[in-house]
Every structure is written in structure tokens, then in C-alpha cells.
mmCIF file of the N, C-alpha and C atoms, coordinates in Angstrom:
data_MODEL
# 
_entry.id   MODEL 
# 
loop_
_atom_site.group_PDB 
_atom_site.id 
_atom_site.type_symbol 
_atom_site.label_atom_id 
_atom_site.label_alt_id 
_atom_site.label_comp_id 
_atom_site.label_asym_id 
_atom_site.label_entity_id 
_atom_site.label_seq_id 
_atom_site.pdbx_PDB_ins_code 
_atom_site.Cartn_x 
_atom_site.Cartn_y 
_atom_site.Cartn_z 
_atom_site.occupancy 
_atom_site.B_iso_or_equiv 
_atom_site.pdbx_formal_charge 
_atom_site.auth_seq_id 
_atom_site.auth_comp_id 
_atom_site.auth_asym_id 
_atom_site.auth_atom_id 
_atom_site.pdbx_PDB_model_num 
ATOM 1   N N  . UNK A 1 1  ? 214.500 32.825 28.786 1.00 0.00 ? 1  UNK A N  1 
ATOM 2   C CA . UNK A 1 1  ? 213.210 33.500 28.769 1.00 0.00 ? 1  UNK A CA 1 
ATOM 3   C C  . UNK A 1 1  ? 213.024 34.272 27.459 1.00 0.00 ? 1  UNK A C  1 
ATOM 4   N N  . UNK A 1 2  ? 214.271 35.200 27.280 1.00 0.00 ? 2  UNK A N  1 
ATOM 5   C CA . UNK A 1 2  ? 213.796 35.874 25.668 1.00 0.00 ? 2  UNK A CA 1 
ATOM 6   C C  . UNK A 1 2  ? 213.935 35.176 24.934 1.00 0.00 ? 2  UNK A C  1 
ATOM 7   N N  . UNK A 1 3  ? 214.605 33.885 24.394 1.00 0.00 ? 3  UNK A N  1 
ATOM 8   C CA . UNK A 1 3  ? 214.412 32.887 23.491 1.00 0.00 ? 3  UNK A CA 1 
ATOM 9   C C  . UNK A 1 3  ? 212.858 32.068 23.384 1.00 0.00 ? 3  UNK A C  1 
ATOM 10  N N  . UNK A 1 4  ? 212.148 31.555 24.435 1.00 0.00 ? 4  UNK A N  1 
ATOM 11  C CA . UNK A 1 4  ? 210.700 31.644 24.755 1.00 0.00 ? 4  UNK A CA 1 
ATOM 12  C C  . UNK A 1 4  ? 209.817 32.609 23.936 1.00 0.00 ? 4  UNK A C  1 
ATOM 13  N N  . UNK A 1 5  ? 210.282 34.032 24.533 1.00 0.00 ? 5  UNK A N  1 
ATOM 14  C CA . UNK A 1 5  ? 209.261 34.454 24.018 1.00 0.00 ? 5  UNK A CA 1 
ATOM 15  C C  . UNK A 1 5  ? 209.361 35.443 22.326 1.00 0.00 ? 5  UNK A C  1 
ATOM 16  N N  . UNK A 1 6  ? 210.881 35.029 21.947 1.00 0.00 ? 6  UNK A N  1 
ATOM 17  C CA . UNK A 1 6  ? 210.890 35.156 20.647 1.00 0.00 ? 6  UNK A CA 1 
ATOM 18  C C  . UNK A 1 6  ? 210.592 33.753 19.404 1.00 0.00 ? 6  UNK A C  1 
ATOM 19  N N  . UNK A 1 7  ? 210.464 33.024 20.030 1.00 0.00 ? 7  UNK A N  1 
ATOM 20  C CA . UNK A 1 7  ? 209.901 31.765 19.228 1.00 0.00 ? 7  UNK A CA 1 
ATOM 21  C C  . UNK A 1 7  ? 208.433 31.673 19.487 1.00 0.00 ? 7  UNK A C  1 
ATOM 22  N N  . UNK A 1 8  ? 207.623 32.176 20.424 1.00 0.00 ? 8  UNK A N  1 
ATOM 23  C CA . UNK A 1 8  ? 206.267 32.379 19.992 1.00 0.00 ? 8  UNK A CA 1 
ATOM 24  C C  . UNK A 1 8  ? 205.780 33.649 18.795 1.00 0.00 ? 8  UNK A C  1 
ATOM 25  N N  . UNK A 1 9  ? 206.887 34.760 19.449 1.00 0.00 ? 9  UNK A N  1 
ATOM 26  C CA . UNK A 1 9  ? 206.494 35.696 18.028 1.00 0.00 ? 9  UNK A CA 1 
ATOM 27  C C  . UNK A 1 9  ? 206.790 35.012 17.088 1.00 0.00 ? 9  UNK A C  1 
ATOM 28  N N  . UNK A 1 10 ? 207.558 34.381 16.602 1.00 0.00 ? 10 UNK A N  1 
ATOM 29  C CA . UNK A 1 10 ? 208.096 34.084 15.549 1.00 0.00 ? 10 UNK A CA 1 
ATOM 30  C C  . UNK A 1 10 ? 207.077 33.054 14.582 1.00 0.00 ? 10 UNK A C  1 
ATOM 31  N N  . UNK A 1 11 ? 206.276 31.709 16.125 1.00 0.00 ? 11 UNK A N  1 
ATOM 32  C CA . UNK A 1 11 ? 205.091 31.085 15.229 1.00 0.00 ? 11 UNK A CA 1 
ATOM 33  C C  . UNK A 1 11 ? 204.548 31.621 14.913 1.00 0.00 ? 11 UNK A C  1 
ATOM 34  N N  . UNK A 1 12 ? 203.998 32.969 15.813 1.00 0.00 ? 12 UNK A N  1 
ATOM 35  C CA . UNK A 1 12 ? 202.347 33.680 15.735 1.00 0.00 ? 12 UNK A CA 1 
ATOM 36  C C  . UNK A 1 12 ? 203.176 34.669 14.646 1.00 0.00 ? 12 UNK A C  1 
ATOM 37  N N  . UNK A 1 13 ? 203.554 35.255 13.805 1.00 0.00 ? 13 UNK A N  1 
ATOM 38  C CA . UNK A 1 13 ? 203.585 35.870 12.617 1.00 0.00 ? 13 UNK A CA 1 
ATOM 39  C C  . UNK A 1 13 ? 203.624 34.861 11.280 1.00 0.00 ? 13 UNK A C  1 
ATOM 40  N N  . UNK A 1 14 ? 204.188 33.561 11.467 1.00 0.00 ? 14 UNK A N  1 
ATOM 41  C CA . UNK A 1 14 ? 204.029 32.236 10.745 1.00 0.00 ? 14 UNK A CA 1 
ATOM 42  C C  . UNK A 1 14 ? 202.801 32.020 10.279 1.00 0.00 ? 14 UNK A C  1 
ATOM 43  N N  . UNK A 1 15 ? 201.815 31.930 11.461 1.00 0.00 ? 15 UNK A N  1 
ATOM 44  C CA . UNK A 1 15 ? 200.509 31.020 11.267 1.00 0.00 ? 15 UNK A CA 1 
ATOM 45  C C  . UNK A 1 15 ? 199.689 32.681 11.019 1.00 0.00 ? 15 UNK A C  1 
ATOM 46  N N  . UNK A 1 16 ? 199.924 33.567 11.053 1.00 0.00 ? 16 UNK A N  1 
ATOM 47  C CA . UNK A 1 16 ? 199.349 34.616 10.746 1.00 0.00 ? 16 UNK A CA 1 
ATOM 48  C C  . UNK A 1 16 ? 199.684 34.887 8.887  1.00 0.00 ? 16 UNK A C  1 
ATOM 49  N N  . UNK A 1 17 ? 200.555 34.878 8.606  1.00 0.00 ? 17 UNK A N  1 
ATOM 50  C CA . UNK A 1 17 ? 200.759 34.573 7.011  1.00 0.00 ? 17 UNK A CA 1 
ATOM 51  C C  . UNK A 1 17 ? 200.270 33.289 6.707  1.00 0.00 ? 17 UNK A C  1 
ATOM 52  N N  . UNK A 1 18 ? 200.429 32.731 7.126  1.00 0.00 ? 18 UNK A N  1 
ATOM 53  C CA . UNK A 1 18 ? 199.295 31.291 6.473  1.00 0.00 ? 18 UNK A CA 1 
ATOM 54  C C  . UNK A 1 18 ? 198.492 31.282 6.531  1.00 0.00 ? 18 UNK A C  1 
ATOM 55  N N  . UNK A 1 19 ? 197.674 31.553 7.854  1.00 0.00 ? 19 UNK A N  1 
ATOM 56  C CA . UNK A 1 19 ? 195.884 31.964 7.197  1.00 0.00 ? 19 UNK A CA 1 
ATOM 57  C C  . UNK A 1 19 ? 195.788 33.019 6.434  1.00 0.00 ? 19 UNK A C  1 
ATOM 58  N N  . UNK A 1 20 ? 196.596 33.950 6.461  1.00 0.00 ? 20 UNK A N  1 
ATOM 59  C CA . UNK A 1 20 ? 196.189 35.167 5.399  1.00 0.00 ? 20 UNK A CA 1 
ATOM 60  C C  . UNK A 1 20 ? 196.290 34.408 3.816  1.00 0.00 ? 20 UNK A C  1 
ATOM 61  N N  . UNK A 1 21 ? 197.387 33.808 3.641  1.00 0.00 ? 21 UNK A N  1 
ATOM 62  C CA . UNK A 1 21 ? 197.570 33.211 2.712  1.00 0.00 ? 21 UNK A CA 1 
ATOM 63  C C  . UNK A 1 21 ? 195.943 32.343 2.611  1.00 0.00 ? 21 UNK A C  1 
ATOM 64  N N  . UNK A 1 22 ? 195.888 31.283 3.342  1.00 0.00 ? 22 UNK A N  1 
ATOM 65  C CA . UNK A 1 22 ? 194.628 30.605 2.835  1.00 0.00 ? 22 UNK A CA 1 
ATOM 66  C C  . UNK A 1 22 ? 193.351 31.225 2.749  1.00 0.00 ? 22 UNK A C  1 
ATOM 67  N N  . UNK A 1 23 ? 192.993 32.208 3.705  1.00 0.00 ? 23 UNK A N  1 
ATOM 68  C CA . UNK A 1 23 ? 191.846 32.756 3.163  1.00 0.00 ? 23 UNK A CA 1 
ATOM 69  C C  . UNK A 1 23 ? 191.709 33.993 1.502  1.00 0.00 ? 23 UNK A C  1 
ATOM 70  N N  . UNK A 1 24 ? 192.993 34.027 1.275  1.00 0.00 ? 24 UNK A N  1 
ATOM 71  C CA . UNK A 1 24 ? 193.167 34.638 0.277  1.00 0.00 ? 24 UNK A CA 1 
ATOM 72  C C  . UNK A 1 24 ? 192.291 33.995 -0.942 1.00 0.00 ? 24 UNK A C  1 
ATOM 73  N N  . UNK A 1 25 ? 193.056 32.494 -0.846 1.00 0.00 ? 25 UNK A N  1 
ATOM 74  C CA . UNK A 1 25 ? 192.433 31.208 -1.719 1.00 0.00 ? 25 UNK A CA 1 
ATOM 75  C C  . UNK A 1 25 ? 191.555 30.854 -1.646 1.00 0.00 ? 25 UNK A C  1 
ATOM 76  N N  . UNK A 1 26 ? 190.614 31.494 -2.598 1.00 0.00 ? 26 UNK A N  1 
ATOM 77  C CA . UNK A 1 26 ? 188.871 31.333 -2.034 1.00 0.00 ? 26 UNK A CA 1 
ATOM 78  C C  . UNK A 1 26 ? 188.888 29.986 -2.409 1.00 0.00 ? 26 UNK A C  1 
ATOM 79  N N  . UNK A 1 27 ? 189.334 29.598 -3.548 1.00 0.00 ? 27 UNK A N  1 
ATOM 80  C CA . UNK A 1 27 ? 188.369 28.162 -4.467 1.00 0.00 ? 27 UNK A CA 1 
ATOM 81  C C  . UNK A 1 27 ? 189.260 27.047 -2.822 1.00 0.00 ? 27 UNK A C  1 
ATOM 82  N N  . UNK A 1 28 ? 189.581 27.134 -2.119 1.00 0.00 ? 28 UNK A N  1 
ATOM 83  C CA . UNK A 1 28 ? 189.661 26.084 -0.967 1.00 0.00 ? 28 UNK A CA 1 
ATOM 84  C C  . UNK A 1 28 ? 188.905 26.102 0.044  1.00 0.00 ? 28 UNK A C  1 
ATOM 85  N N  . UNK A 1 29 ? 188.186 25.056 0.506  1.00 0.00 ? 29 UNK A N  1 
ATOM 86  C CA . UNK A 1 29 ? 187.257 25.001 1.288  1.00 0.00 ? 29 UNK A CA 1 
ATOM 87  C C  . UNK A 1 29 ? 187.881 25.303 2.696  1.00 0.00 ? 29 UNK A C  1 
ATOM 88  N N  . UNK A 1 30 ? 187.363 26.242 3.635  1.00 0.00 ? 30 UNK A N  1 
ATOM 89  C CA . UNK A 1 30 ? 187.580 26.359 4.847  1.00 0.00 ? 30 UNK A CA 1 
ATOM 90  C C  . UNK A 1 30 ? 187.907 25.489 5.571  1.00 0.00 ? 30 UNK A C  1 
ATOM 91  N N  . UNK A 1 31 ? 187.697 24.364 5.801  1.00 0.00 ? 31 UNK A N  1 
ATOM 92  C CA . UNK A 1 31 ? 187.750 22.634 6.467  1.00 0.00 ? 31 UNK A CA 1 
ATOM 93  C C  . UNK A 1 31 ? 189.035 22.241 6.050  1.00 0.00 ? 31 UNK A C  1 
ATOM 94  N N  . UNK A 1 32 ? 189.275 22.675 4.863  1.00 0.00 ? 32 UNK A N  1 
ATOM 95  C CA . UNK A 1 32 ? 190.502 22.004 4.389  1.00 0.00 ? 32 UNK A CA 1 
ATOM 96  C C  . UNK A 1 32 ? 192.040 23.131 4.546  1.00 0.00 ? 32 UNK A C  1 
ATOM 97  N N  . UNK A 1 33 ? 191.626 24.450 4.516  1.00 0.00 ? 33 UNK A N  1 
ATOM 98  C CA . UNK A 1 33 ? 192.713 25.462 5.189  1.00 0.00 ? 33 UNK A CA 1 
ATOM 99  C C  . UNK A 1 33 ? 192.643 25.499 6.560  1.00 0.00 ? 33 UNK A C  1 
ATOM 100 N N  . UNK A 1 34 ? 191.629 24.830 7.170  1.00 0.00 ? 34 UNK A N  1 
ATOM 101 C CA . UNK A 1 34 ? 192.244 24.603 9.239  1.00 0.00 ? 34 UNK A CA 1 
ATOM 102 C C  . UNK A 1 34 ? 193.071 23.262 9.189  1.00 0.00 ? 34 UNK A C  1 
ATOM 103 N N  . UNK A 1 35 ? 192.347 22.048 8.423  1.00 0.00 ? 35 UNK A N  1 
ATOM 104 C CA . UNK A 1 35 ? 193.412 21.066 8.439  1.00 0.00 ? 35 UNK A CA 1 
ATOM 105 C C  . UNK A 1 35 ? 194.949 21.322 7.696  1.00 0.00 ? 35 UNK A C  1 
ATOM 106 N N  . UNK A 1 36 ? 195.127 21.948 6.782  1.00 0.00 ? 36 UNK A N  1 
ATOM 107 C CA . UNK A 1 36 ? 196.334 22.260 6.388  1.00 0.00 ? 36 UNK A CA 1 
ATOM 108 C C  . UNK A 1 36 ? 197.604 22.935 7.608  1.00 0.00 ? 36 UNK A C  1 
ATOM 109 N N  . UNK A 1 37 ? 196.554 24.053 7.596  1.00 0.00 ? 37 UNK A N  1 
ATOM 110 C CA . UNK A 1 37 ? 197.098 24.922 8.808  1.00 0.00 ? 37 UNK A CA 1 
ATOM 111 C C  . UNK A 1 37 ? 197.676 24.129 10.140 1.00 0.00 ? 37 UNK A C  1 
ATOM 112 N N  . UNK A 1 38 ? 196.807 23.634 10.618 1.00 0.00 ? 38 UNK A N  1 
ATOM 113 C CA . UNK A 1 38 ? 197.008 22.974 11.743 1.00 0.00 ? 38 UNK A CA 1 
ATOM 114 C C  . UNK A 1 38 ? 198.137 21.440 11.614 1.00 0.00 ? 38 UNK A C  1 
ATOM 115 N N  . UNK A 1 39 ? 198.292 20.797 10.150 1.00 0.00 ? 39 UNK A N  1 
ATOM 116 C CA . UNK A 1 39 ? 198.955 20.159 9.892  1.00 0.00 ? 39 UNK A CA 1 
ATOM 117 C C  . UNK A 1 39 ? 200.220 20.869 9.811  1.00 0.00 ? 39 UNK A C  1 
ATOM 118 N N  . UNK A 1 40 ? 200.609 22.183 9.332  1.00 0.00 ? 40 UNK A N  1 
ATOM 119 C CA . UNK A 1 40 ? 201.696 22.725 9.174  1.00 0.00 ? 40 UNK A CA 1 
ATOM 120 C C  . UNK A 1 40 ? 202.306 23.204 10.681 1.00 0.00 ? 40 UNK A C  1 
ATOM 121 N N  . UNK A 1 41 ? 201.501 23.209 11.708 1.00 0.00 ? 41 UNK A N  1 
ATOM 122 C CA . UNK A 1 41 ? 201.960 23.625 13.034 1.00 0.00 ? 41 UNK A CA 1 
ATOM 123 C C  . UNK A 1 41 ? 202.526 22.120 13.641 1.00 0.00 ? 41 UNK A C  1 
ATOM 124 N N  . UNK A 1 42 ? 201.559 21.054 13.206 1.00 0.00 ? 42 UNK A N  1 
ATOM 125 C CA . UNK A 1 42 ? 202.466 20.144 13.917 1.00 0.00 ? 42 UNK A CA 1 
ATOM 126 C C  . UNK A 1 42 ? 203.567 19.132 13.266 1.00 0.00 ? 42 UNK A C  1 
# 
């Protein structure tokens, strides 16, 4: 159970620096930082 629910913290601070990261990067189109993103989760 705490292995569970330390590997969700662990994505959700992941994908939380990566969108921070991509919205940082203006000159990239939004469309293309959800497909990235979402490519990097799976």
C-alpha cells in the first residue's frame, strides 16, 4: 500500500515539473506540450 501510494507522488511531482517546464517554453505550441507530456507518461 505505501509503495502505491509513493509512486503516485512520485508521478504527480514528475508531470508537475514537466508542465511547469513546458509552459515555461512559450515559442511551443500548447498541442504540442500535451502531446509531449502525455507521450512522456506513457
Amino acid at each position: 500500500m505505501l509503495k502505491t501510494i509513493s509512486l503516485l507522488i512520485v508521478s504527480n511531482i514528475f508531470m508537475t515539473i514537466a508542465w511547469y517546464g513546458f509552459l515555461k517554453d512559450t515559442h511551443v505550441p500548447l498541442w504540442k506540450a500535451i502531446l509531449l507530456s502525455w507521450g512522456l507518461l506513457f
